[in-house]
N, C-alpha and C positions, 0 to 999 in steps of 0.2 A: 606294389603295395607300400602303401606310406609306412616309415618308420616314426614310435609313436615313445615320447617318452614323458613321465609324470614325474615332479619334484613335489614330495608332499605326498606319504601313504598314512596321513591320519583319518579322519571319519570321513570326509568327503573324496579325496583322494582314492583313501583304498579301496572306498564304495564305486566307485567310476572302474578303476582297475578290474575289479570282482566281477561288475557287469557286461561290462566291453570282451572278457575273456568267456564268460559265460554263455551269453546271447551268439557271440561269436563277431560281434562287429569292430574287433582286432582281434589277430590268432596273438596267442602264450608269447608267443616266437619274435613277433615284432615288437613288446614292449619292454623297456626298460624304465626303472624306478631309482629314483634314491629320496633318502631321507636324515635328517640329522640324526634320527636315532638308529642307529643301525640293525636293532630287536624289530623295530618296527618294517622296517623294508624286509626284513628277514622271513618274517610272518608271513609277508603280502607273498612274496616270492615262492615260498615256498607250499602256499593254500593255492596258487594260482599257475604257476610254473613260468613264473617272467622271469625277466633277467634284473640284475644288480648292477647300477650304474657304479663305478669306484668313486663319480664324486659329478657335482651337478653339471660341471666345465664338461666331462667326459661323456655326460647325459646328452648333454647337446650336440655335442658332437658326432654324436650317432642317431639324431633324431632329424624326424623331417616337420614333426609336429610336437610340440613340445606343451604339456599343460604345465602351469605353476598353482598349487593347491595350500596356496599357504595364507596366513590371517593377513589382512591390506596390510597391515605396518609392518609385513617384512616384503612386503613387494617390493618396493624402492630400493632396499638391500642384498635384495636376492639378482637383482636387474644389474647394481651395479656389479657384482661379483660375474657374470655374464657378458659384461660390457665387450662387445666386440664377438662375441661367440654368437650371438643372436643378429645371424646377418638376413637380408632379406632375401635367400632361399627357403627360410624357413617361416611354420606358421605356430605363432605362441598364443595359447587359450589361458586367457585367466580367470581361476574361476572365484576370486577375493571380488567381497562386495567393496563399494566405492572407490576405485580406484579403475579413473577414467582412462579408456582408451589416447587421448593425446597426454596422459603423462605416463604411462606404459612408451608410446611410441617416440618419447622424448629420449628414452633411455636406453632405446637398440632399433635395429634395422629393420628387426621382422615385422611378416603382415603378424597385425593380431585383430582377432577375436575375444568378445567376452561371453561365459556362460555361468549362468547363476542358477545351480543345480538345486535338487531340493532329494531329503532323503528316502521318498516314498520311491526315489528311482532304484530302492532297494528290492521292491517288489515287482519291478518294470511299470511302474503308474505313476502318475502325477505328472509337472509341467519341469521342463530346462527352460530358462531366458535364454534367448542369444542373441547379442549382435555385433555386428560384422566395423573394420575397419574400414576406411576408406583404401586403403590399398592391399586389401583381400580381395580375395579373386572369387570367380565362378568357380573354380575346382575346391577352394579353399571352403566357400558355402555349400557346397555338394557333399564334400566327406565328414563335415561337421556336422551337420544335418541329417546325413543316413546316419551317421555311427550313435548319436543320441537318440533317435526314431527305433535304435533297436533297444534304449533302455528307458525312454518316458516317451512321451510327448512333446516334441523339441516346439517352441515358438516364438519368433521372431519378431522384436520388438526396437523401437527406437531408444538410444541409450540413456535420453535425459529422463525417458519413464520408470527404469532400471530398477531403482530403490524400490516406489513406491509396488509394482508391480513381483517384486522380492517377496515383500512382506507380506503380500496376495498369497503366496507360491511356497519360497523356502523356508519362511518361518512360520507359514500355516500352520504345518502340522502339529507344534507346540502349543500354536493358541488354540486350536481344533482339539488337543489330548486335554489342555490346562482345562476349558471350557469343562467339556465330559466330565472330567475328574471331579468339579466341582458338583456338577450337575448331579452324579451317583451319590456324593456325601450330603449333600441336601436332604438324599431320602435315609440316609443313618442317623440324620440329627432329629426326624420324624415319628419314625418307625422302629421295632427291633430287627434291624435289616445288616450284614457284618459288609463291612467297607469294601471285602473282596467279591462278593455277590452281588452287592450292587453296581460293580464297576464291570462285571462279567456282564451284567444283563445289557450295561450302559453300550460298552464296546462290541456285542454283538448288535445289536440296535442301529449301531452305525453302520458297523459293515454293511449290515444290510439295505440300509438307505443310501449307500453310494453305492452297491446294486441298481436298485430302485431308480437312482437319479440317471444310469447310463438307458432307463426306458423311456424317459419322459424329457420336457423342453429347458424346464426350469424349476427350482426348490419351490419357487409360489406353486407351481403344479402338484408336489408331494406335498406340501402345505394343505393345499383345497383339497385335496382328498384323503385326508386325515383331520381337519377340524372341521368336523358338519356343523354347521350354523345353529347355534343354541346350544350347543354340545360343552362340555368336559374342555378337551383340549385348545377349543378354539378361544376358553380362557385364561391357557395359557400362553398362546398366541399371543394377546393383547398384552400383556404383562411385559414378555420379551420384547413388545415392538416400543413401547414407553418406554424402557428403561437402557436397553442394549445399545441403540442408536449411538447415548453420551459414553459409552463406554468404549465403543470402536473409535469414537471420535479420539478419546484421549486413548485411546492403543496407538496410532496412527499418530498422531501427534507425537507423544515421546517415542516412538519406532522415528519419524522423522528426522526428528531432536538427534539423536545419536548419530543417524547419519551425518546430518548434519559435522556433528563434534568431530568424528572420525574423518570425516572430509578436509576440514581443516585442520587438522592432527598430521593428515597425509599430503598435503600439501605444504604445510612448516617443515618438512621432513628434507634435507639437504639435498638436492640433484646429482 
């Protein structure tokens, strides 16, 4: 059984932690954690029953898989403090967006992997990105593969689509909540409707149509058979389809944008 160790138990981190131990697709007993803030791994540890690494050098050292769960601009920093610890026995998952596999593999020995988790993996739903190095192996794509298969939907993707395919995925669910949100106080501004009942009505509404969507092909399908022709809703259909279009375009665009900035942010960053 692989030994599995996480640097990094903030929201994505401890979320993976939580799952892995829960689902069962690492036992309590094979992981180890740390983190700069020692409350924080204390928390994880103790809600989960993993172990406590005394520091990231000794993490490694006792790992055969090693995640780094930390923001891209301390990737660089955390790799050199590692330097030489990270030899090619081992296999290192990063789950920081932009920060390309050949400047990961610029700065240690191991195979690495990248996964771009998303937080619905809180509930065991939703999608991981993942893709694989050039000198990651077939065992290395097998246990990466089952062990997120037991907490989303893992799917494998090529790395230059990475980004755009993120903001598909992990930053969904914010512009999927934001959206909603909006959509319930539309009817407060209307009606004498309180902002809390109409966001109850909103967000069961949802759940039930990603219900719904796991019966059917595609959302045009839950579309057609909710706005009958001549109807009510099918004029609201038309509204969203004129105006939405320029709106995703500039979500997408400055979502791009940033990558962008951080890309080149994390590439000025010293070797």
């Amino acid at each position: 059984m692989a030994r599995i160790g996480v640097i990094g138990t903030g929201s994505m981190g401890g979320m993976l932690i939580r799952k892995f131990v829960e689902t069962g697709a690492f036992p309590a007993g094979d992981i180890v954690a740390s983190n700069r803030s020692p409350e924080k791994v204390r928390a994880v540890a103790v809600a989960t029953g993993i172990g406590i690494a005394a520091s990231n050098l000794a993490l490694v050292a006792a790992s055969d898989v090693i995640f780094i769960c930390v923001k891209p601009l301390e990737v660089k920093p955390l790799l050199k403090e590692l330097r030489g610890a990270l030899a090619a026995d081992k296999l290192l998952v990063s789950i920081a967006a932009d920060v390309a596999i050949h400047e990961i593999s610029a700065l240690c020995d191991a195979r690495v992997a990248r996964v771009i988790p998303s937080v619905t993996s809180e509930c065991s739903k939703g999608v991981s990105l993942v893709t694989f190095g050039d000198n990651s192996t077939e065992m290395d794509r097998r246990l990466l593969l089952s062990a997120l298969g037991r907490i989303c939907r893992p799917v494998e993707t090529e790395e230059e689509n990475l980004e755009m395919l993120a903001d598909l995925t992990s930053c969904a669910p914010a512009f999927i909540s934001s959206i909603m949100h909006e959509f319930a106080l539309s009817a407060t501004r209307r009606e004498n409707i309180s902002p809390e009942f109409a966001e109850l009505l909103v967000m069961e509404t949802l759940v039930g149509t990603a219900e719904l969507l796991k019966t059917v092909n595609s959302f045009e399908e839950v579309v057609t058979r909710v706005a009958t022709k001549g109807g009510i809703t099918e004029e609201g259909v038309k509204v969203i389809r004129k105006v939405v279009p320029s709106m995703y375009d500039e979500l997408l665009e400055v979502t791009l944008a940033k990558h962008s900035l951080v890309k080149e942010r994390i590439r000025n960053q010293a070797s």
